[in-house]
C-alpha positions in Angstrom: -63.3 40.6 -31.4 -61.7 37.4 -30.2 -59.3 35.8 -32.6 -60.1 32.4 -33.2 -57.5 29.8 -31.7 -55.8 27.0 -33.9 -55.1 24.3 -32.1 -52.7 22.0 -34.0 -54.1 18.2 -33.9 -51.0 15.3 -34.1 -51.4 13.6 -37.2 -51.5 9.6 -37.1 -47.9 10.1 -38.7 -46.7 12.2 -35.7 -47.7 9.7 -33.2 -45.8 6.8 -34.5 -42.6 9.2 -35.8 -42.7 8.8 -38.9 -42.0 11.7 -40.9 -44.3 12.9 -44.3 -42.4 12.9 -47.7 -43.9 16.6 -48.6 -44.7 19.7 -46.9 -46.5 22.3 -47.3 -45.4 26.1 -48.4 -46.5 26.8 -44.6 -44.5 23.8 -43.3 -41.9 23.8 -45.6 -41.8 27.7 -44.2 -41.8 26.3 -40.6 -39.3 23.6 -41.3 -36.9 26.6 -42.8 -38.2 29.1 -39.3 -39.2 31.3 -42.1 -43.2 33.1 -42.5 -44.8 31.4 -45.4 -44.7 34.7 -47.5 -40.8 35.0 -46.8 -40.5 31.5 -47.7 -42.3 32.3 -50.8 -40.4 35.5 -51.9 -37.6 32.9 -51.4 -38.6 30.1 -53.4 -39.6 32.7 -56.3 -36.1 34.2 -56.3 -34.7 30.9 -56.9 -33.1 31.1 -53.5 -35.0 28.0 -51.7 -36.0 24.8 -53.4 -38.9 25.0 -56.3 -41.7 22.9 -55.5 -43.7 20.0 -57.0 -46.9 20.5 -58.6 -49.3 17.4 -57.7 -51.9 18.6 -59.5 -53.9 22.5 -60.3 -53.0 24.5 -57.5 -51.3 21.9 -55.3 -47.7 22.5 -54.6 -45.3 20.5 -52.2 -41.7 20.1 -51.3 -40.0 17.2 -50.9 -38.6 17.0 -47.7 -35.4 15.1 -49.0 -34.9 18.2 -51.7 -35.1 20.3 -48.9 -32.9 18.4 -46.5 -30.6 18.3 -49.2 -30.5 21.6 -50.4 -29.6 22.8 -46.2 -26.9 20.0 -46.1 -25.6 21.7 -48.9 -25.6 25.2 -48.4 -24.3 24.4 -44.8 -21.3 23.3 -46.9 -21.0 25.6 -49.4 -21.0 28.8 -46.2 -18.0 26.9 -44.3 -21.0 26.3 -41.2 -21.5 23.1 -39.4 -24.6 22.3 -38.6 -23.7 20.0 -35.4 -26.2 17.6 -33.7 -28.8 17.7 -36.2 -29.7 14.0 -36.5 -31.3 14.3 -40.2 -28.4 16.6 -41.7 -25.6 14.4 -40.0 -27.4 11.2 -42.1 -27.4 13.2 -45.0 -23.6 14.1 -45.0 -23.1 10.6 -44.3 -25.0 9.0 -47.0 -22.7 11.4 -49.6 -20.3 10.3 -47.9 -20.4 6.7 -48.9 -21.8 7.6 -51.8 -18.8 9.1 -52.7 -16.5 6.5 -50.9 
């Protein structure tokens, strides 16, 4: 039997750039080039940001949090994460933070 075929729709937010504030488990997974159930396991063992709970049964991440918490551990393992346009504004923005 066929598999069905999930085509993946632009949301009105993709169209004009703009990026959401909260993903997903299966985006968030995505955004990390992680499954979802590896990103999971992950986030369980306290090894991958913890979510927030919008309501019963409805879990996020915050896409700053996560940002954050890559920017970091880039850092903390001595590896530069070069071109990136979002983790090169992060570094900067602790950067005059800290200035």
């Amino acid at each position: 039997m066929p598999q069905a075929v999930r085509s993946v729709v632009p949301t009105p937010l993709d169209i004009i750039g703009l990026r959401p504030a909260t993903l997903t488990a299966g985006q968030a997974a995505a955004y990390f080039g992680l499954s979802t159930r590896t990103f999971r396991k992950e986030v369980a063992a306290g090894n991958l940001p913890q979510p927030i709970r919008l309501r019963s049964r409805c879990y996020r991440w915050s896409i700053s949090a996560l940002d954050s918490w890559i920017a970091g551990n880039a850092d903390q393992a001595g590896t530069a994460i070069v071109g990136d346009p979002i983790i090169e504004a992060i570094r900067d923005a602790k950067e005059k933070r800290t200035a």
